[in-house]
C-alpha positions as CSV (number, residue, x, y, z in Angstrom):
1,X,-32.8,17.9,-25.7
2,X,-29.8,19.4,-26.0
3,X,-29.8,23.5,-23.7
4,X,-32.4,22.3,-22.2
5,X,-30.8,19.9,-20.7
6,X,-28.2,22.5,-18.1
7,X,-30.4,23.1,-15.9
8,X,-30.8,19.4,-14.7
9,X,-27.5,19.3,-15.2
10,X,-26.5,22.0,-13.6
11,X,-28.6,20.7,-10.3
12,X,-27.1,17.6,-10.3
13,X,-23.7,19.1,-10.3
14,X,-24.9,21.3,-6.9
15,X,-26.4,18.1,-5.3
16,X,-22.4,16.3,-6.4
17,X,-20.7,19.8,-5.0
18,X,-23.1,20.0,-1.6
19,X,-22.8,16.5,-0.4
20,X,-19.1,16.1,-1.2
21,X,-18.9,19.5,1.0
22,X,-20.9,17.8,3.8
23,X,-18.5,14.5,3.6
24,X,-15.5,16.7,3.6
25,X,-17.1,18.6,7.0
26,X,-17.6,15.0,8.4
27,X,-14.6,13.6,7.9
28,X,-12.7,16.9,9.7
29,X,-14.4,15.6,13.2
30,X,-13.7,12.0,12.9
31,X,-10.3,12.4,15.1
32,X,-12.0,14.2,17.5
33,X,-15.3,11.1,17.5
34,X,-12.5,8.4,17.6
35,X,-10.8,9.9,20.4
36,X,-13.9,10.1,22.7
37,X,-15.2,6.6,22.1
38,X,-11.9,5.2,22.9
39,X,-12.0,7.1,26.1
40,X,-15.6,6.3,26.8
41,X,-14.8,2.0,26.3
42,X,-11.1,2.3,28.0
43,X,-13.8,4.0,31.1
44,X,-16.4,1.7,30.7
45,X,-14.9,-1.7,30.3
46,X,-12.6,-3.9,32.1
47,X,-8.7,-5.0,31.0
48,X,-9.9,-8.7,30.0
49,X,-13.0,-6.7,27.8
50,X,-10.3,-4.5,26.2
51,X,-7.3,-7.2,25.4
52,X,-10.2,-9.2,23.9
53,X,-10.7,-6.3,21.6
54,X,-7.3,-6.0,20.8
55,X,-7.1,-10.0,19.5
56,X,-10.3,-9.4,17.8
57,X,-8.4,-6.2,16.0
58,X,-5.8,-7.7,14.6
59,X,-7.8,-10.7,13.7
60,X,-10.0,-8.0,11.4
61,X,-6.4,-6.5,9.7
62,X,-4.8,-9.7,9.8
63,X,-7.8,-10.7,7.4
64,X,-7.8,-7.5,5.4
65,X,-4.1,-7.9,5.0
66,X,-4.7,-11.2,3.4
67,X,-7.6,-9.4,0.9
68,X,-4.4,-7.3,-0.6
69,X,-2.7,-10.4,-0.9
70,X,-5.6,-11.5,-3.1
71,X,-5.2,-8.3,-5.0
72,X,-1.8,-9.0,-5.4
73,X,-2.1,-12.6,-6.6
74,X,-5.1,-11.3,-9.4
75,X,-2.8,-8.8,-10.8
76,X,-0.3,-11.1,-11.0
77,X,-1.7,-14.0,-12.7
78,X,-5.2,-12.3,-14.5
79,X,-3.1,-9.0,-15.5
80,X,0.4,-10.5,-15.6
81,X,2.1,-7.3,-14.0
82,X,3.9,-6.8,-11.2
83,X,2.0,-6.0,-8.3
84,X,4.9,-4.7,-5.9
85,X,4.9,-1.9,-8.7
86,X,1.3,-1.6,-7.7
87,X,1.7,-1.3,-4.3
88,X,4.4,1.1,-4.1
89,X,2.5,3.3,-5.9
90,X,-0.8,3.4,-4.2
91,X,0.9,3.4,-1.0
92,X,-0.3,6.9,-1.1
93,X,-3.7,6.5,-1.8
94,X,-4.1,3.5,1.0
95,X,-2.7,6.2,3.3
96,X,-5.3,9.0,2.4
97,X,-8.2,6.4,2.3
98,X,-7.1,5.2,5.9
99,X,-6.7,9.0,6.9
100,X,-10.2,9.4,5.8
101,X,-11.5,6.6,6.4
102,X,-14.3,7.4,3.3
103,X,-14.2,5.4,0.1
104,X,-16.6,8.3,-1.6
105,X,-13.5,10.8,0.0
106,X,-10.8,9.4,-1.5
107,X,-12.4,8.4,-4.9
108,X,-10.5,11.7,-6.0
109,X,-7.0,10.9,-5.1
110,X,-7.5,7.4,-6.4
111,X,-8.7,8.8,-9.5
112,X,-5.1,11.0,-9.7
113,X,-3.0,7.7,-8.9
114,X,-4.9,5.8,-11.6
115,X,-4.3,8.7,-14.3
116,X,-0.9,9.5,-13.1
117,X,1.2,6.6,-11.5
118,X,-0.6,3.3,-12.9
119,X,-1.5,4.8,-16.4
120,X,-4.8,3.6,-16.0
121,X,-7.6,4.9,-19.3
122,X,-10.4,7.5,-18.0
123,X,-12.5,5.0,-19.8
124,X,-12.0,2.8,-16.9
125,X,-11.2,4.1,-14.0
126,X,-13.8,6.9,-14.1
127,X,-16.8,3.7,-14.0
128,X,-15.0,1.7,-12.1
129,X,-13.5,3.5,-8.8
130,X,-16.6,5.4,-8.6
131,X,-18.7,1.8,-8.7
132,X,-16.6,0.4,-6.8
133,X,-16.8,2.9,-3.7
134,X,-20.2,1.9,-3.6
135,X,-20.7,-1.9,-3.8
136,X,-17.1,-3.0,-3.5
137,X,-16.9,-3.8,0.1
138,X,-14.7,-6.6,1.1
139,X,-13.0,-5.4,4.2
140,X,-16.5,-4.7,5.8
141,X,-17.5,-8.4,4.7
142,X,-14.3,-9.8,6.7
143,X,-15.1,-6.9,9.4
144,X,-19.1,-8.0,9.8
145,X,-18.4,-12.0,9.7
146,X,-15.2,-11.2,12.6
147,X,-18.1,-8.7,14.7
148,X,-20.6,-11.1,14.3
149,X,-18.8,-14.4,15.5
150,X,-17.1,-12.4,18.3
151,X,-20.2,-11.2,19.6
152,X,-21.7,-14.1,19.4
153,X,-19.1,-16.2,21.5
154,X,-19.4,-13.4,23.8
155,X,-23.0,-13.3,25.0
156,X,-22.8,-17.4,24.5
157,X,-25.1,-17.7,21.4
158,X,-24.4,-20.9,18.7
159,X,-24.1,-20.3,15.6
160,X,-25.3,-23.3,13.6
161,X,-24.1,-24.2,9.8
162,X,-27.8,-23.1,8.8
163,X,-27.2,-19.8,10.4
164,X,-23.8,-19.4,9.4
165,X,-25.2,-19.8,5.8
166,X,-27.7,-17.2,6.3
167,X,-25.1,-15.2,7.6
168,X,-23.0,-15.4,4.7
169,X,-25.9,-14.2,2.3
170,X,-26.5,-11.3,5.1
171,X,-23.0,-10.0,4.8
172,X,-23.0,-9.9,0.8
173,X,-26.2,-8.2,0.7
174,X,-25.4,-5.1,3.4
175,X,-21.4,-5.1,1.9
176,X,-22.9,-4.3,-1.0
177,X,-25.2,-1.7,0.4
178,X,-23.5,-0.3,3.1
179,X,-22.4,3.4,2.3
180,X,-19.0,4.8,1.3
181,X,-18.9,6.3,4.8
182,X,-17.6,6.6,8.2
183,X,-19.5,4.2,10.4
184,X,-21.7,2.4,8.0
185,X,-20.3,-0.6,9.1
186,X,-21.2,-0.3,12.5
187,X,-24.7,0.3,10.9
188,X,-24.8,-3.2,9.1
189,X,-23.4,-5.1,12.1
190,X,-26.5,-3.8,14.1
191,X,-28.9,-5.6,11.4
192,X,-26.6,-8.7,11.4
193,X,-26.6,-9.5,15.3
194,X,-30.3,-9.3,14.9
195,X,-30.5,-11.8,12.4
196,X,-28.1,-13.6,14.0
197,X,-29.8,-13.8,17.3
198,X,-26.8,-11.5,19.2
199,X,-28.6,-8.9,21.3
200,X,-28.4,-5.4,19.4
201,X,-26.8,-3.9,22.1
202,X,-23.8,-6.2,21.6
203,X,-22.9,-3.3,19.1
204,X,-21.5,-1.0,21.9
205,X,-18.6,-2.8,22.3
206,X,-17.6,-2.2,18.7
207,X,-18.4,1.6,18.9
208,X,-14.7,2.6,20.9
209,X,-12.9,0.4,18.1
210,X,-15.1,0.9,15.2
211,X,-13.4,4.0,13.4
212,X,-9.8,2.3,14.2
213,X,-11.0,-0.8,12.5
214,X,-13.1,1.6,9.3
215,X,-9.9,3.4,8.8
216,X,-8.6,-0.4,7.7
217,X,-11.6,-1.1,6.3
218,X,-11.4,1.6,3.9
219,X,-7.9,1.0,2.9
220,X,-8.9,-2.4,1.7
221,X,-12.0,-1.5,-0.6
222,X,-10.0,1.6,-2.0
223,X,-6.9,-0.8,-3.0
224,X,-9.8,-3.6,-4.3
225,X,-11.3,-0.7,-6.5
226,X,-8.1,0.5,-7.8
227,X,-6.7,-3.3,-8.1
228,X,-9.5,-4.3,-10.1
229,X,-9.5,-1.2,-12.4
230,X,-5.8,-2.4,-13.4
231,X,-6.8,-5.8,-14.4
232,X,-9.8,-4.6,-16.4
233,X,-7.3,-1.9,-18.0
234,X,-5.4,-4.3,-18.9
235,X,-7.2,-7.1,-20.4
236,X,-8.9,-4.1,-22.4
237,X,-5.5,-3.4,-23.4
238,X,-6.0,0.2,-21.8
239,X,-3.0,0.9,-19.6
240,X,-0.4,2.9,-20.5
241,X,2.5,0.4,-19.3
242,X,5.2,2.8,-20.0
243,X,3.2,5.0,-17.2
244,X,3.2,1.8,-14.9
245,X,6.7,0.8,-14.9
246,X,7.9,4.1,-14.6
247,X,9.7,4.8,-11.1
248,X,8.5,7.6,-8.9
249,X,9.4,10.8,-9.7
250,X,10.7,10.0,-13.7
C-alpha cells in the first residue's frame, strides 16, 4: 500500500523505541534489587540455608558451563570451525549479557559481534539473534529443572518418573515462553513448583540468588543465539571466514 503504509510503520518503530527505553531504565536498578535481596536472605535465613544455596549455585553454572561446551562441540563438528575463535571473540558480548542480565538488552551488542568479529550475513543474524532472545532459553531450562528438584528435596516432596516427565514438558513449554527479561525465571519456577506439588512459597528462597544466577542464565542463551547463528551461517555458506579468523584488532 506503499505511503500509506508509514504511519503503521512509524508506530511500530515508537512502540520498538519506548519499550527498549523502559528495559534500558530497568536494567539501571537491577544492582541496586540484587543488592537488597541478598541482604534481606543473608537476614532472613540461617548459615546451613545459605551454604545450601551456594552448592545449589554452582550446581546451576556448573550446568550452564557445560551448555557452552555443547556450543562448542556443534560448531566444531556441524560448522567445522574453531570454536576457541568463537569464544574469544564473544567474550565480550557474554560479559555485557551477564552485566545486563537481558537477552532483548544485549540483542544489540550481539548483533555488532556478529557483523564485526564473526562475519556473520545480516541475512542471518538479524532473524536469528532476535528469535532466539525470545524462545532460545537453555540456561533457564537447566536453572528451572536445578530450582525445582532443590526445592523439592527441601520441603520433602517425591518426585516420581511420571512427574519428572511432566516436568520435563513444563520446562520446554515456559523456556520457551519465559521473557527476554530480568526475573522471568523466577516467574516460571513459581508455575513449576505448583505443578510439581512444591508449595509456591518455596520460591522465596530463590528471590536473594535469583539475579546472580539470571546474570548466568543470560550469558548462556545469548552465547546459544549467537552459536547457532554461526552454524546456520555457515552451512548457508554466509560467513565471511576471512572476518572469523581474523585476530582482534587486525
Amino acid at each position: 500500500i506503499g505511503e500509506h503504509s508509514k504511519p503503521l510503520k512509524d508506530f511500530f518503530e515508537a512502540c520498538n523505541s519506548l519499550f527498549l527505553k523502559v528495559t534500558t531504565i530497568i536494567v539501571s536498578v537491577i544492582p541496586l534489587a540484587v543488592f537488597c535481596s541478598i541482604c534481606s536472605l543473608v537476614m532472613l535465613t540461617g548459615t546451613d540455608t545459605l551454604l545450601s544455596l551456594l552448592y545449589f549455585l554452582l550446581t546451576v553454572v556448573a550446568g550452564m558451563a557445560g551448555m557452552i561446551v555443547v556450543y562448542c562441540l556443534i560448531i566444531l563438528i556441524v560448522a567445522r570451525l574453531d570454536p576457541l575463535v568463537f569464544l574469544r571473540k564473544h567474550a565480550p558480548g557474554m560479559l555485557t549479557a551477564f552485566s545486563l542480565g537481558s537477552s532483548n538488552a544485549s540483542m544489540p551488542y550481539n548483533m555488532q559481534i556478529c557483523r564485526n568479529d564473526l562475519g556473520i550475513s545480516p541475512k542471518v543474524y538479524s532473524f536469528s539473534i532476535p528469535l532466539g532472545a525470545t524462545v532460545n532459553m537453555d540456561g533457564t531450562c537447566i536453572y528451572l529443572v536445578a530450582a525445582a528438584m532443590f526445592l523439592a528435596r527441601i520441603y520433602g516432596v517425591e518426585l516420581t518418573g511420571p512427574d519428572m516427565a511432566a516436568m520435563f514438558f513444563s520446562v520446554f513449554v515456559l523456556s520457551v515462553g519465559a521473557p527476554g527479561v530480568p526475573g522471568a525465571g523466577l516467574v516460571c519456577l513459581s508455575v513449576l513448583l505448583v505443578q510439581i506439588g512444591v508449595p509456591v512459597e518455596a520460591a522465596g528462597l530463590m528471590m536473594g540468588i535469583d539475579s546472580i544466577v539470571g546474570m548466568f542464565r543470560t550469558a548462556s542463551n545469548t552465547t546459544g543465539d549467537v552459536a547457532i547463528s554461526l552454524v546456520v551461517a555457515k552451512l548457508e555458506n554466509l560467513v565471511d571466514l576471512e572476518v572469523y579468523n581474523r585476530k582482534s584488532g587486525d
